[in-house]
N, C-alpha and C positions, 0 to 999 in steps of 0.2 A: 944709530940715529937715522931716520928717516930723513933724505938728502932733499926731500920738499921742504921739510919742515921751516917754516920763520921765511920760507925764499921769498926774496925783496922782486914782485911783478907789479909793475905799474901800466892801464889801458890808457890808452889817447885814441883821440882821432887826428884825420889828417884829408884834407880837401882839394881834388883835384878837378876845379873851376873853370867851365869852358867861357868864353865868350865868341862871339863873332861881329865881327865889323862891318860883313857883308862884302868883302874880300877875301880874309883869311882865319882862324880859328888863334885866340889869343889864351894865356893862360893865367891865373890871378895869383901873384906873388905877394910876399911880405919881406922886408927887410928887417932880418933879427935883430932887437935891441939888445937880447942876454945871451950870455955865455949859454948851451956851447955855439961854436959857427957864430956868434956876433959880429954882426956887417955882414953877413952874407943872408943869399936868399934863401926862401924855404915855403912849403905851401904852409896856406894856415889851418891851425889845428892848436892841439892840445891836449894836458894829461885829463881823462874825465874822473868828473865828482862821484864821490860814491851816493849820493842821491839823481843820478842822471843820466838816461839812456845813451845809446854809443849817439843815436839821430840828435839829442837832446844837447848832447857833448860841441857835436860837429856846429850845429847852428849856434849855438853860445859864441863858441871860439869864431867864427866867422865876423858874427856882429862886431865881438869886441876890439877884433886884430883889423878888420876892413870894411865895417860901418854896411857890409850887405846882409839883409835881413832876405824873410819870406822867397825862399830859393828852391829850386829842384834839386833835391838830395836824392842818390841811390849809392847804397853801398854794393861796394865791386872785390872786395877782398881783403882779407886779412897777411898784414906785413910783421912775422915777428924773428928775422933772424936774432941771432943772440946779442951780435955785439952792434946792432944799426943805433944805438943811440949810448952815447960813452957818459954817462950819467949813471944809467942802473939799468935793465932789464926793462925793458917797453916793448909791449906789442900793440899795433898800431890798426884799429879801423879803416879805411880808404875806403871815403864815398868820394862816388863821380857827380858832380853838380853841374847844373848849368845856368847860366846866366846873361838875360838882357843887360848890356854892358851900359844902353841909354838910361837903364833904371836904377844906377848907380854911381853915385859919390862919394868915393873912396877912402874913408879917415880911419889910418893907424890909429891904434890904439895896446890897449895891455901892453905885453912883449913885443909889441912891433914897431919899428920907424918907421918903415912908410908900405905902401903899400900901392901894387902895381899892375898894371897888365902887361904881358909881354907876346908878340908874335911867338905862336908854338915852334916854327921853324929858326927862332934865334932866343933860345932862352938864355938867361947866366946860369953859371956853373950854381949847382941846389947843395942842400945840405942833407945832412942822416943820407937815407935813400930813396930821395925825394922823386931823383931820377926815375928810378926803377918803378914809381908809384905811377909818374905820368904817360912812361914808355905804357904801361900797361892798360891806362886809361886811356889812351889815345886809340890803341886796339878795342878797345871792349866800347868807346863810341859808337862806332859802325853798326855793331854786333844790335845795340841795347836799340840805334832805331830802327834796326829791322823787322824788330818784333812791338815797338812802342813810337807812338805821332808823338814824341820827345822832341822832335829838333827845332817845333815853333817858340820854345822854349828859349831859343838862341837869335830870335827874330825880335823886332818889336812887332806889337799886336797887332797890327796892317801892314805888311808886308807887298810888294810886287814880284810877278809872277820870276820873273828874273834873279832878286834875289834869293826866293826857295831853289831857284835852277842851282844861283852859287855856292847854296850850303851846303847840299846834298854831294852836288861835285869837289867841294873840298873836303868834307869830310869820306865820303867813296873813294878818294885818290881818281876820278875818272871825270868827263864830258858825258853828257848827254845832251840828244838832238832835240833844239829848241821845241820845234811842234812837237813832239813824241813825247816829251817832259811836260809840257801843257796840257796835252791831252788824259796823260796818263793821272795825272794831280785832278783835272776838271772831273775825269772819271769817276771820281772818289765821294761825290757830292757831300764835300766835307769842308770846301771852302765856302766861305761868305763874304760873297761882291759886296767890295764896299767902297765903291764909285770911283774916281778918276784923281790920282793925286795932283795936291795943288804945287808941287815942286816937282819941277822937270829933269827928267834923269835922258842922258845922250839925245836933246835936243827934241823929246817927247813926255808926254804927263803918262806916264801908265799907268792903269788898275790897277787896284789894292782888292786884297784878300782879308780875310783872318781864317781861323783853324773855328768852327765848331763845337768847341767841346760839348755841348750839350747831345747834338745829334749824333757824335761819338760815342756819348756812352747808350742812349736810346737804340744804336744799331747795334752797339756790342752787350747788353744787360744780357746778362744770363750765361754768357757763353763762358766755358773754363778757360780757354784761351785763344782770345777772340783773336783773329787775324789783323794786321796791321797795314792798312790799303796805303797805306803811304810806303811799303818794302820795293823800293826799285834797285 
């Protein structure tokens, strides 16, 4: 007998959800209501329907387990060791997502009791191999805006010059020199002045930006793989 035959595989997704605070880069957690790992954390996800793509799977399970809709989804890898989930045979989608944390209110639902953000630098201990998901998406960040103006993504829609300076630096692991970081961003004629903000941050109102996207795609249409003027 063919040792495939009748084998019991079930797909899921599973969501490794950035935020930022304009400090530090956070991670969006659920607290399992069901067996297995119940009371512990875990990213959200789930087994997909067999009428529903793995993207289609991922934003479902998102909505239902933490009330975030309309997200940047990219899938980063497929997770299927044999025994990472002690139920049956799961192999597991891992999209990397990101998320304005301001455009979010966070309500458990389905399988989940609550649902949370946590500093990437102090998470609780995850469930299955939740770990190995984030360790891996936390690498492929970097990588993904090098080549993609993703990280306004992590911003709200006006931002100041400062804290593009701090996203970039925490996600790069590195400093960059304030003018040199200004310059290199104005270079880009990819932001859009959008005048002097009315709350004052260290004692001064600074300018507000936004990203583009229209003039983004008008410089890049056409090209197979347009350069990313934001790679510092």
């Amino acid at each position: 007998m063919d040792q495939n035959e009748n084998f019991p595989l079930a797909l899921a997704t599973d969501c490794v959800v950035f935020g930022f605070d304009g400090k530090t880069l956070h991670i969006l957690l659920i607290e399992r209501g069901n067996d297995p790992f119940k009371g512990s954390w875990s990213l959200p996800g789930g087994l997909m329907r067999k009428d529903e793509t793995a993207e289609q799977c991922a934003l479902r399970t998102l909505r239902e387990e933490t009330g975030v809709r309309e997200i940047y989804l990219e899938q980063f890898h497929v997770f299927s060791d044999v025994s990472r989930d002690p139920r049956q045979r799961v192999v597991a989608v891992a999209f990397l997502a990101l998320a304005r944390k301001s455009d979010f209110r966070l309500i458990a639902g389905d399988d989940a009791a609550r649902a949370s953000w946590f500093e990437l630098d102090e998470l609780p201990p995850v469930a299955f191999d939740h770990h190995d998901m984030i360790a891996l998406a936390r690498k492929k960040l970097p990588e993904i805006m090098r080549t993609k103006p993703i990280g306004f993504r992590l911003l709200d829609e006006k931002f100041s010059m400062n804290e593009l300076q701090r996203l970039y630096e925490t996600v790069n692991g590195t400093t960059y020199d304030r003018r040199n970081f200004a310059r290199k961003m104005s270079s880009t004629r990819l932001l859009r002045d959008e005048g002097v903000s009315r709350i004052a941050a260290h004692n001064r109102f600074p300018n507000l930006f936004s990203f583009d996207e229209e003039a983004y795609r008008e410089e890049t249409d056409g090209q197979i793989a347009p350069e990313n003027p934001f790679n510092i």
